[in-house]
FIMIVO-605488 format. One record per residue (C-alpha): x, y, z. Coordinates in Angstrom, 2 decimals, padded with zeros to 5 digits. Layout:
X; Y; Z
...
//
This chain:
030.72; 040.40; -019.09
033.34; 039.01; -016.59
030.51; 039.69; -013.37
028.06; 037.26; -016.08
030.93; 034.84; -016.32
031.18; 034.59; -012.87
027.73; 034.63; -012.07
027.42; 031.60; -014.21
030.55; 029.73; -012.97
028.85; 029.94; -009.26
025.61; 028.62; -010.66
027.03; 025.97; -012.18
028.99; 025.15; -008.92
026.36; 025.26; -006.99
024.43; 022.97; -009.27
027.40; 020.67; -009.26
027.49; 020.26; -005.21
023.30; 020.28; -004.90
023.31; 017.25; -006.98
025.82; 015.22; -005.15
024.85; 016.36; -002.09
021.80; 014.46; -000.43
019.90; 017.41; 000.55
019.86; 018.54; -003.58
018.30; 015.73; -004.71
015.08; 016.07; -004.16
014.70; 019.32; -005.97
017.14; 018.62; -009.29
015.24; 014.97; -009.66
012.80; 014.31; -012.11
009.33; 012.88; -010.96
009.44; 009.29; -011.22
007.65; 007.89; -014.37
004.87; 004.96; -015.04
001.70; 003.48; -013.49
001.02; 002.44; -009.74
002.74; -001.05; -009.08
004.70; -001.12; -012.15
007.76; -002.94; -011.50
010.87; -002.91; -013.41
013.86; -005.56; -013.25
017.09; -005.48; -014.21
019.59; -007.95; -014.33
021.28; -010.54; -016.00
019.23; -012.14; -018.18
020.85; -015.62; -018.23
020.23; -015.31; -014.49
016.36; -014.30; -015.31
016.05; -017.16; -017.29
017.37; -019.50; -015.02
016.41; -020.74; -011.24
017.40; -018.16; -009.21
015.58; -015.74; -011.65
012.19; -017.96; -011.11
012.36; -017.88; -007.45
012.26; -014.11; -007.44
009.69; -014.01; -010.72
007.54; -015.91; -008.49
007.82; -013.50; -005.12
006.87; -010.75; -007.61
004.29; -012.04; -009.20
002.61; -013.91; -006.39
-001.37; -012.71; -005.92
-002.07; -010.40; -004.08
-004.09; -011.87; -000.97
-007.60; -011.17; -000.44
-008.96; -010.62; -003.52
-011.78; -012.27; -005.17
-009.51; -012.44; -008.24
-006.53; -013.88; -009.32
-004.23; -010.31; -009.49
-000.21; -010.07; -009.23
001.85; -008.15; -006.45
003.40; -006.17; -009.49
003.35; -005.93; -013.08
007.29; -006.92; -013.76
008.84; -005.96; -016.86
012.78; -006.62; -017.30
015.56; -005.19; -018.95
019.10; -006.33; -019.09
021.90; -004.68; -016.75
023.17; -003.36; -020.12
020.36; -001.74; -021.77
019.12; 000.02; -018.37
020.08; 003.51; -020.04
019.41; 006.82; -018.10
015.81; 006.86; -019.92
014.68; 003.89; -017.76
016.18; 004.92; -014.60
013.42; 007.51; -013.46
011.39; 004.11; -013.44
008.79; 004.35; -010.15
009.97; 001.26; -008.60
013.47; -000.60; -009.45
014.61; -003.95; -008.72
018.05; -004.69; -009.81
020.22; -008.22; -008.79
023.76; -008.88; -009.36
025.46; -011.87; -009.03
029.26; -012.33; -008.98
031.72; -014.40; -006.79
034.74; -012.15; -006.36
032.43; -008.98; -005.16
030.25; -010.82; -002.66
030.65; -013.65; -000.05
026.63; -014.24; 000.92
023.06; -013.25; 000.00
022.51; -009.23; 000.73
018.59; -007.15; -000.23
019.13; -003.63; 000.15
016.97; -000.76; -000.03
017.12; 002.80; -001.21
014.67; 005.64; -002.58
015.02; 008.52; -004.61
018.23; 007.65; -006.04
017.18; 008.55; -009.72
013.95; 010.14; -009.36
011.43; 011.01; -006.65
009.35; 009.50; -005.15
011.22; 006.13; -006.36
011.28; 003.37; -004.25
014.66; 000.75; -005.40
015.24; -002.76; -003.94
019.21; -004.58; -004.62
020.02; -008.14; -004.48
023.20; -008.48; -004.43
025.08; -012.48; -003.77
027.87; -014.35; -004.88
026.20; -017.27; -006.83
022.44; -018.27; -007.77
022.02; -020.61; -004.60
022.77; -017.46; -002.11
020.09; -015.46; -004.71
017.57; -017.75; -004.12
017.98; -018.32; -000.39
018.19; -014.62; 000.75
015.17; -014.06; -002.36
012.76; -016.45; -000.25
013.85; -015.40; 003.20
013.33; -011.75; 002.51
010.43; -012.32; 000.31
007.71; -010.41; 002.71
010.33; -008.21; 003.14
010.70; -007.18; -000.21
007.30; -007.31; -001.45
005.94; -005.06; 001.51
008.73; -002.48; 000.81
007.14; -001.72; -002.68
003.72; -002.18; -001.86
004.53; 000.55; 001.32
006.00; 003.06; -001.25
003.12; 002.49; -003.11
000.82; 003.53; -000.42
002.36; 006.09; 000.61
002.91; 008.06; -003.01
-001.30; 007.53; -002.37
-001.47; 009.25; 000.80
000.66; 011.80; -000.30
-001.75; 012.60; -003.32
-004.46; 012.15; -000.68
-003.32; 015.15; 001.63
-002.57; 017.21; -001.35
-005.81; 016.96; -002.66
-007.73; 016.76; 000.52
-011.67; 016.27; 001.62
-011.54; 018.40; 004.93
-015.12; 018.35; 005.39
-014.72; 015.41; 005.44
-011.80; 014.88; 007.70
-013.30; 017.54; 009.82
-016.62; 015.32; 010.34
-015.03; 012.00; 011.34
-012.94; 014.00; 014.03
-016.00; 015.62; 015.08
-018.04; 012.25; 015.49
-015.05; 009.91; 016.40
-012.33; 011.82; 017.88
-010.31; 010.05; 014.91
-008.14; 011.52; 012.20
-007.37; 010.46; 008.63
-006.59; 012.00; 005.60
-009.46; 012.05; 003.18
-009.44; 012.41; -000.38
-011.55; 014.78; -001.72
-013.39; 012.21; -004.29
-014.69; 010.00; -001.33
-017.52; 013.05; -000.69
-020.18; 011.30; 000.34
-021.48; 010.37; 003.94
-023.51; 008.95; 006.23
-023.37; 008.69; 010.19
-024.44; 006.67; 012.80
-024.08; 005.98; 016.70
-020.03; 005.51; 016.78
-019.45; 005.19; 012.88
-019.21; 006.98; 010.33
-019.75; 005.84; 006.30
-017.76; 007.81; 003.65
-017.95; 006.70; -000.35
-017.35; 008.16; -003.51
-020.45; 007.03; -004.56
-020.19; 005.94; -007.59
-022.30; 003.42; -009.26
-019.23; 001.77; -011.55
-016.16; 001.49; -009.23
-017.14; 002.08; -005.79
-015.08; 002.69; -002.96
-015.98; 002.90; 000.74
-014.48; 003.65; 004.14
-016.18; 003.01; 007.14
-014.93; 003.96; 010.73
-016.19; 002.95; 014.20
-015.97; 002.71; 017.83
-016.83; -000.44; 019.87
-016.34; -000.96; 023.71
-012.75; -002.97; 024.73
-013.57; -005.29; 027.59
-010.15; -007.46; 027.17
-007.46; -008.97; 025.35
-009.91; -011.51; 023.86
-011.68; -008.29; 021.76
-008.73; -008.28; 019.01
-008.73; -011.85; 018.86
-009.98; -012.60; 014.69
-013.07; -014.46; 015.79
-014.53; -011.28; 018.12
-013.40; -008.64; 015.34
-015.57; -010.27; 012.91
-018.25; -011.35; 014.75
-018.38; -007.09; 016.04
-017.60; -006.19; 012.05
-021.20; -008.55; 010.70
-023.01; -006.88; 013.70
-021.87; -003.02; 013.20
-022.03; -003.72; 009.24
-025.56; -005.21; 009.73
-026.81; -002.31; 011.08
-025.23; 000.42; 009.33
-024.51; -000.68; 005.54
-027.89; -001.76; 004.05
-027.87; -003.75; 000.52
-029.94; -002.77; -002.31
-032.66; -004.92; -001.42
-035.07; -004.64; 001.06
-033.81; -006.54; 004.38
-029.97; -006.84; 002.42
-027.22; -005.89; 004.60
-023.26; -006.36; 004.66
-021.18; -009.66; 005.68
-018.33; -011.78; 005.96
-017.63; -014.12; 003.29
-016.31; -017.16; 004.96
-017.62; -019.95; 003.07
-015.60; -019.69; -000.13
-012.79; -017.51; 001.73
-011.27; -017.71; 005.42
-010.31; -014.02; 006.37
-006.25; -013.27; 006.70
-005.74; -012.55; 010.26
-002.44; -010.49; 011.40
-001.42; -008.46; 014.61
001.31; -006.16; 014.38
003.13; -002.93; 015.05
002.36; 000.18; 012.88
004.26; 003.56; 013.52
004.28; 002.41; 017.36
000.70; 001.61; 017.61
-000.28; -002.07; 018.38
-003.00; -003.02; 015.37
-005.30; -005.80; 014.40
-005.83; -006.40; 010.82
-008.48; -008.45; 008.98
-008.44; -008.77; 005.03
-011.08; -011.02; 003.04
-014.01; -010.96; 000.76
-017.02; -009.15; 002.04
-020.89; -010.16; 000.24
-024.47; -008.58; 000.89
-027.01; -010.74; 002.66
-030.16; -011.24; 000.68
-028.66; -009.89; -002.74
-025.88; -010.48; -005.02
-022.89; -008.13; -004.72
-019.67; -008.70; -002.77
-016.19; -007.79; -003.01
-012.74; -007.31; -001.03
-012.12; -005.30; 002.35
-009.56; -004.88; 004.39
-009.81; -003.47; 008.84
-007.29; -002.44; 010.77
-008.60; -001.81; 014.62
-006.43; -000.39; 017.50
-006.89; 000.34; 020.55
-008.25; 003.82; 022.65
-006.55; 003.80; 026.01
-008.30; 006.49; 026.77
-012.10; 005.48; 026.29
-011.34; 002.01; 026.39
-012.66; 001.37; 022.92
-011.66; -000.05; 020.06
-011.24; 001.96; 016.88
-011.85; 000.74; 013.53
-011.52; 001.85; 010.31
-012.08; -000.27; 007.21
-011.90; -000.45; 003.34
-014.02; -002.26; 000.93
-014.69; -002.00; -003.06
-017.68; -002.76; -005.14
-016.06; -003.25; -008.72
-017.69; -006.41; -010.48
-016.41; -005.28; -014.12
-013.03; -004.37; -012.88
-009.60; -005.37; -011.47
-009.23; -004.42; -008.12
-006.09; -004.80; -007.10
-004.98; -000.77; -007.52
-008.19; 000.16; -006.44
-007.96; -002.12; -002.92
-004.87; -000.86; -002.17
-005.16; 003.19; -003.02
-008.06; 003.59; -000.61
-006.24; 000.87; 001.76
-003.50; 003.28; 002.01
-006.30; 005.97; 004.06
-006.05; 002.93; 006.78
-002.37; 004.40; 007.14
-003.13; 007.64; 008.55
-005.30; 006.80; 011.45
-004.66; 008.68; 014.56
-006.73; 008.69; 017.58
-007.06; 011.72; 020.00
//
């Protein structure tokens, strides 16, 4: 009886220091709870209510670009600094502000994850009156917003690897010297010179990836005008409409693509997002490219995600198969 008493004295030690130690956490933490791009705030209400709580009600709830669709960043529920109890704190993504003169001299976001749950993503504003809130709120507005949506996408990708398509995965490396991680619902395929097609084929919410090489001749080849005018002409040939003679395009009448160059995990990328329609029929819908560049061959490598959902909202749908973009690596 005394060896059990001590058995369970150590266990309960060791318990003790796994959960305030960092590396701990991640196996005593529950998994975080509620739906993709839930968002919950917490906070003073008065505060809420008020101006500086609009300006950040507004970042939140802004749409989300590049949808045919009016659809928010997040859906934002709020709770009250007091009532934000231990059942609410396993919440998927937190947002909590504070505001209070004798803690804090200026305007302060912070960032965290896991600090309640796993994989939890957690954003704190923290300043000393509603002016400073505001101000540091619409400076780090991208900031903020592209924090969530990133933990998002990658909670996505890490479903995606776990439940993989390596067939798949196996067959764009083969054709395209390119690697991604596939899920294994997007099972169906089709290939052509440099590209590759890959769907889940299905006839009520239908999402597509499509991947392809194109010669780099110069700097001017990631400029927005070339990428689309080499997206209409690969698309043209390789995605056919319904109809006889239908094929895939731009939509730039109603909507002017989003153009961006940046930096991803060291990689220089180009990245196109707008509304996509079929030539000579009636279907259309959002995409989203992202092309870098081969060294190597000299080519340009891009991979790009599109939805066909007329009787749905696309927003979750645009962004899980977005988040494939993400693991892109070239040979």
């Amino acid at each position: 009886m005394k060896n059990c008493k001590i058995f369970i004295s150590a266990l309960l030690t060791s318990v003790i220091m796994l959960s305030c130690s960092g590396g701990g956490d991640s196996v005593l933490l529950p998994t975080i709870t509620g739906a993709a791009y839930d968002l919950l705030v917490v906070g003073d209400a008065r505060v809420w209510k008020d101006s500086a709580g609009q300006v950040l009600f507004d970042v939140l709830d802004e749409d989300v670009p590049g949808l045919p669709q009016s659809e928010p960043q997040f859906n934002i529920s709020f709770i009250p600094s007091k009532e934000f109890s231990s059942i609410l704190r396993p919440a998927r993504n937190i947002l909590l502000f504070s505001i209070d003169d004798k803690m804090y001299t200026q305007g302060k976001v912070s960032y965290a994850r896991n600090r309640w749950a796993k994989p939890q993503a957690i954003v704190q504003i923290t300043a000393p009156n509603q002016s400073e809130m505001m101000k540091v709120v619409t400076e780090k507005a991208t900031e903020i917003v592209d924090f969530l949506v990133d933990a998002e996408c990658a909670r996505s990708l890490d479903f995606f690897r776990r439940y993989a398509n390596n067939e798949g995965r196996e067959l764009i490396r083969k054709e395209l010297n390119v690697n991604l991680s596939l899920p294994d619902f997007m099972n169906k395929y089709k290939v052509g010179e440099n590209f590759v097609w890959i769907s889940n084929g299905s006839l009520d919410s239908r999402l597509d990836l499509v991947v392809y090489r194109t010669p780099y001749k110069g700097p001017d080849d990631f400029k927005q005008e070339h990428l689309l005018m080499i997206r209409d002409s690969v698309l043209k040939v390789n995605v056919p409409g319904p109809s006889d003679g239908s094929y895939m395009t731009t939509e730039v009448q109603f909507f002017k693509p989003l153009y961006r160059e940046f930096m991803f995990e060291g990689k220089y990328c180009a990245e196109l997002r707008g509304l996509w329609r079929v030539e000579g029929d009636i279907m259309g819908g959002p995409f989203v490219s992202r092309s870098y560049y081969d060294e190597a061959r000299q080519e340009i490598v891009t991979a790009e995600a599109f939805v066909y959902a007329p009787q749905h909202k696309k927003r979750n749908k645009m962004r899980q198969i977005e988040s494939i973009l993400r693991s892109v690596e070239i040979n």
